[in-house]
N, C-alpha and C positions, 0 to 999 in steps of 0.2 A: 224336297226339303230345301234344296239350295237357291232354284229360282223363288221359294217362300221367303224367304230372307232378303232376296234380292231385293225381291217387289216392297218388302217393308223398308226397306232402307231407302228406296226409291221415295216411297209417300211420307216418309218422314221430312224428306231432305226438300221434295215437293212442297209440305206444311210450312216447313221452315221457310220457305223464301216466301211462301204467299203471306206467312205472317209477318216478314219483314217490310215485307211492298206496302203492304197495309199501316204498317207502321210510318213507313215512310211518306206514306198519301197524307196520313192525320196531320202527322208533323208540318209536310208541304200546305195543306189546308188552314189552318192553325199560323204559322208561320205568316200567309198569306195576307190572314184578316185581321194580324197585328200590324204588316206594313199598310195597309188600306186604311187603318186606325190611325197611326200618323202622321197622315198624308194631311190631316187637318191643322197639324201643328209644325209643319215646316214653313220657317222665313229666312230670309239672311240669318239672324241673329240667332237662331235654333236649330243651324243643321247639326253640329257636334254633338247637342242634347238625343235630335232624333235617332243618330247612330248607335249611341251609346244605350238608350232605352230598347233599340233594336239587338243590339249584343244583348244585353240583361234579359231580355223576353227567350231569345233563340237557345241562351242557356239552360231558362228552364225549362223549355222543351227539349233539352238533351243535343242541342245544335252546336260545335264547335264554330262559332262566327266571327270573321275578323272585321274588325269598323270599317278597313280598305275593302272587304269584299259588298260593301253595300254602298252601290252608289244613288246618289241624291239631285235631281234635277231643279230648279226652281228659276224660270225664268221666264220672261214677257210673252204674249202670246195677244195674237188678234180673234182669237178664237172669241164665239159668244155662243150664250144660252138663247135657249128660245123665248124666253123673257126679255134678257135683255136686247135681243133686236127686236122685239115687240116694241119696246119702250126707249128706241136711239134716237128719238126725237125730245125727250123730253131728260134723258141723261146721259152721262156719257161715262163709257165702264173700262177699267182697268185690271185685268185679267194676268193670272198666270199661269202658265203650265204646272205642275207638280209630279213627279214620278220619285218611285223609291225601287229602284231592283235590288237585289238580292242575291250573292249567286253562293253555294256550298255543297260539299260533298255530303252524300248520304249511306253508308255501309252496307254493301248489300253481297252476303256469302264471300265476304272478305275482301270483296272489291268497290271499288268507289265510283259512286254512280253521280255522276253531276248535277243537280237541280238549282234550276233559274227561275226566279219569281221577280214580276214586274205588276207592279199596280199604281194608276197615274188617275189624273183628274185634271179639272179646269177650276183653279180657285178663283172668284171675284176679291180683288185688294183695294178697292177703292171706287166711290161709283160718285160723280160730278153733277149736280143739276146745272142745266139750262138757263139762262141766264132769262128773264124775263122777254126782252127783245127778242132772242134766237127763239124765244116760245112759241112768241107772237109772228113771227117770219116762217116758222115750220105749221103754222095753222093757215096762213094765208098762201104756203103755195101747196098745201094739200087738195089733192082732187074733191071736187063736192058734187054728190049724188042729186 
């Protein structure tokens, strides 16, 4: 009778935490593909804005989040698309890195379990045509078939 008890208080306490995990994955998920959302709407002039829409989101998923615990990258990058080096002869692109991490505790059987969340991109901020001449110079010393 007493290892019956046992074993029930075991897969209770077992339920409980798989249901907490589960909780904490949605949240983490959820969480995630708010900061991925806006990764679109960061510039200089809007990082405060995206912090704060980030605090307001995390609370109503049940998140305790401080604006210092998410930090906000946005700065120059020579990085390009497959586009636009397709297209570096005829324009010229001005790119920026974008990341937003994330980091906070999550409650788990009374202990606090750390989760970090990072989601970054390559935003295009500016893209220059060619000036006629440079057009005309990038045609003439292209290889010809």
């Amino acid at each position: 009778m007493k290892s019956a008890i046992g074993w029930i208080v075991v897969l209770v306490l077992v339920g409980y935490a798989m249901a907490q995990v589960a909780g904490i994955v949605q949240v983490r998920s959820a969480l995630g593909q708010r900061a991925e959302h806006y990764l679109d709407f960061v510039d200089e002039k809007a990082l405060e804005q995206v912090r704060e829409d980030l605090v307001r989101d995390a609370q109503k998923l049940g998140v305790k989040l401080a604006p210092a615990a998410i930090r906000i990258v946005y700065e120059d990058t020579d990085k390009r698309s497959v586009a636009q080096y397709a297209t570096r002869k005829i324009a010229e692109f001005r790119n920026k890195h974008v990341a937003i991490s994330v980091a906070y505790d999550a409650p788990l059987l009374g202990f606090q379990w750390r989760q970090e969340i990072t989601r970054s991109k390559i935003k295009q901020v500016q893209a220059i045509s060619r000036s006629r001449s440079e057009l005309e110079q990038a045609v003439e010393s292209a290889p010809r078939f």
